[in-house]
N, C-alpha and C positions, 0 to 999 in steps of 0.2 A: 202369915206366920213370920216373913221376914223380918218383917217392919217391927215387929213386938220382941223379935230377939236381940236388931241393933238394939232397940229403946233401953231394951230392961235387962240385958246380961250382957254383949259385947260392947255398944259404943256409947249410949247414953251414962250409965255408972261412970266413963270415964271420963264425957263429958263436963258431970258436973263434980267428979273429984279433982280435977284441976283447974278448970275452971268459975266452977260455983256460979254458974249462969242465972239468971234474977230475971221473974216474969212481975207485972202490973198487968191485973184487969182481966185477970183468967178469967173471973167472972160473966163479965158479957160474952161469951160465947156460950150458944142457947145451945139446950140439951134435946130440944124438941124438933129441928127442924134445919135443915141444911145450909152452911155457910158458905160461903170464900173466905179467906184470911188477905186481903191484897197488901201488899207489904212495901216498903222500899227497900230497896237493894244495894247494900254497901261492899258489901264483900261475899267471897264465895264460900265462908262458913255462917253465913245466915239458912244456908239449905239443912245444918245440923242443928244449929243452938235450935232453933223458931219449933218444929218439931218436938224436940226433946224436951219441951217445956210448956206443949199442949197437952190438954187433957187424952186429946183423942188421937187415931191415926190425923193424918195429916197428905194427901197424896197430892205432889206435882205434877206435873206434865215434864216431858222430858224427851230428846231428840230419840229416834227409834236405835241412830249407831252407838249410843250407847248398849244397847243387849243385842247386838247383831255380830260386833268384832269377835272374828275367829281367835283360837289357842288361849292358853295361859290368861293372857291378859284381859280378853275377853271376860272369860270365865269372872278374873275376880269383877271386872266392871260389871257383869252382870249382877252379880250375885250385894257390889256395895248399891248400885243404882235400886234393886229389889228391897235391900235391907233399908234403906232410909225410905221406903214407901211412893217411887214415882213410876207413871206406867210410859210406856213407850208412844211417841205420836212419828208420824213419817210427816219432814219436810221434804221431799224430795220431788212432789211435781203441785202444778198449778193448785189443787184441791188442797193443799197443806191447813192452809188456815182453817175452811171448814173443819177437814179433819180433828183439828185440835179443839174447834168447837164442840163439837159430837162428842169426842173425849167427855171433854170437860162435863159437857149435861150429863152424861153418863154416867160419871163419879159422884156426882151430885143425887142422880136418881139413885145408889144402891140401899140408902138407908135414909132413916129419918135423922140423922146427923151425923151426915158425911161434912169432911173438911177437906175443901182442895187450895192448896196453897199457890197464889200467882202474883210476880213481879210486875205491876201494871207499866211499869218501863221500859221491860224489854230486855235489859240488859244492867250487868251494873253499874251503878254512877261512878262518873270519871275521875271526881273531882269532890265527893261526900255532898254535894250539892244535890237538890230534890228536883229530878227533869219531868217532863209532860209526861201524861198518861198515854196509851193504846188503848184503844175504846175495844179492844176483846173482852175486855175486862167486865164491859157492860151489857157488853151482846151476853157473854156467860150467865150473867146475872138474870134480864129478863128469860131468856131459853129456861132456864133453870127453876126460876123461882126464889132463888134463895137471899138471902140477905148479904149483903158485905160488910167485913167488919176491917177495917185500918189495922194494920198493925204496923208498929216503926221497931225494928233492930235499932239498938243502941251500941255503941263500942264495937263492932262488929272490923269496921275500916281500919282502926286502931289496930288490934289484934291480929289481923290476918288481908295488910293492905294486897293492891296487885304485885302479883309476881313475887309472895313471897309464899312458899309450901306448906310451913309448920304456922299456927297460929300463936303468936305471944301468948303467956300467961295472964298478963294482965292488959288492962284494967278487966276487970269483970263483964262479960257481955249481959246483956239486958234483952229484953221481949218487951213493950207498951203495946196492950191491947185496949182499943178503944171502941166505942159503944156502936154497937150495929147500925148500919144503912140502910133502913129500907125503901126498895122502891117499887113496891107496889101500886102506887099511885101511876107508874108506867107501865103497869100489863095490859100485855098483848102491843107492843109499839117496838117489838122488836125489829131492827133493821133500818128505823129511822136515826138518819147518821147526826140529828141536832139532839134529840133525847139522848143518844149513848156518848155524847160527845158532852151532853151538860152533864151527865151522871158520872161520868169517868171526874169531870172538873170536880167535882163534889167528891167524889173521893182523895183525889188528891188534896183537895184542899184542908182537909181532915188529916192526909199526912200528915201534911207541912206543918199545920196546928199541933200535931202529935207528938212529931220528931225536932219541929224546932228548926228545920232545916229551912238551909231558902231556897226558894221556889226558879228555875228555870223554866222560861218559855218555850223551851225547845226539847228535842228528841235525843235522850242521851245517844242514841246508835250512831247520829247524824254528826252527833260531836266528836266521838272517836272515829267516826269515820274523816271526818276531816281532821284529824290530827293525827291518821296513822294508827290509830289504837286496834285491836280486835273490837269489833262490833259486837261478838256472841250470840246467843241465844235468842231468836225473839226478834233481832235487829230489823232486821228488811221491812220496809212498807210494802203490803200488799193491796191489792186495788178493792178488795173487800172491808179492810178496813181503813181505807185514808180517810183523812179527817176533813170535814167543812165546819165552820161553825164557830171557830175557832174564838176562845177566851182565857184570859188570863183566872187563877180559880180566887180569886180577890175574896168570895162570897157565897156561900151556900148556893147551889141550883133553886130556884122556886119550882 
């Protein structure tokens, strides 16, 4: 109920009255059967425009202290984190990642076109630059069943770069939704760290084709951690998902 009153009476109308936000390719998101939307990450009103300009709910993942903080403050965190549609996951001991896994199949299995939206980097780009994927992205996928589909935020860094509060009026942000991944051809190979690590490459590399951006061989968390930045969401490598296998996404997965 929350999700539908941001959308359609408090935050979305205002979204797109001052904004006039602009989607490509609503189309390819199937009406039949569960997605991901993996997206890249410019800035941190991509968690509004990308939602408000799908057809459907659209549910994140989201740290549990966000609906945990006591008083006042809490309350509204609770209540904006509810409103834009994301459910709470606990990072707070070794099982985290799992955890967030579980989630995620979870949200997936409530319907036959459930949408769960995930930054396959982790965090946001440092630099509007496009960095390496986290292969959760693919574990989610096989666990799940469901298809992945690219999507690139446009104008998003413009509008609402780091460290600034209120989002510019302009340029107009944008949503590019691009044509479904499927990897069927990989079920039941869930947990094999070369499969989810070609299949994340393959996503990404649809990004990069998507948004236009260039491609980083590296881990945006690793970047701002070496330069002092906050890391955020997502950042830490965990020992379930590190990666072997390693490839630049030059080219389709076979």
């Amino acid at each position: 109920m929350g999700f539908w009153l941001a959308k359609f009476i408090f935050l979305g109308p205002l979204l797109r009255l001052l904004w006039r936000p602009w989607i490509e390719g609503r189309e390819n998101i199937p009406d039949d059967r569960p997605a991901i939307l993996a997206s890249n990450h410019l800035s941190f009103c991509d968690s509004f425009f990308m939602p408000v300009l799908m057809p459907r709910k659209v549910t994140f993942l989201a740290k549990a202290e966000y609906f945990t903080t006591p008083g006042i403050k809490g309350f509204f965190s609770r209540m904006f984190f509810n409103g834009v549609g994301q459910v709470p996951i606990d990072r707070s001991d070794k099982d985290a990642a799992q955890a967030a896994l579980d989630t995620a199949v979870r949200v997936l299995g409530e319907s036959d076109n459930a949408l769960l939206g995930i930054y396959p980097e982790g965090t946001r780009s440092p630099d509007g630059r496009l960095y390496r994927g986290k292969t959760g992205v693919a574990r989610m996928a096989l666990e799940s069943g469901a298809v992945v589909i690219p999507v690139a935020m446009v104008n998003t860094e413009i509008i609402q770069p780091a460290g600034r509060l209120i989002p510019k009026l302009r340029p107009r942000p944008g949503v590019l939704v691009g044509k479904p991944l499927d990897f069927s051809r990989y079920e039941g190979m869930a947990g094999d760290r070369f499969v989810e690590r070609s299949m994340t490459d393959e996503i990404m590399y649809e990004l990069m084709q998507l948004s236009g951006q260039e491609y980083v061989d590296q881990y945006a968390a690793k970047v701002k951690a070496a330069e002092g930045k906050d890391t955020g969401f997502g950042a830490r490598e965990r020992a379930e998902l590190r990666e072997i296998g390693d490839r630049l996404p030059g080219t389709r997965a076979s």
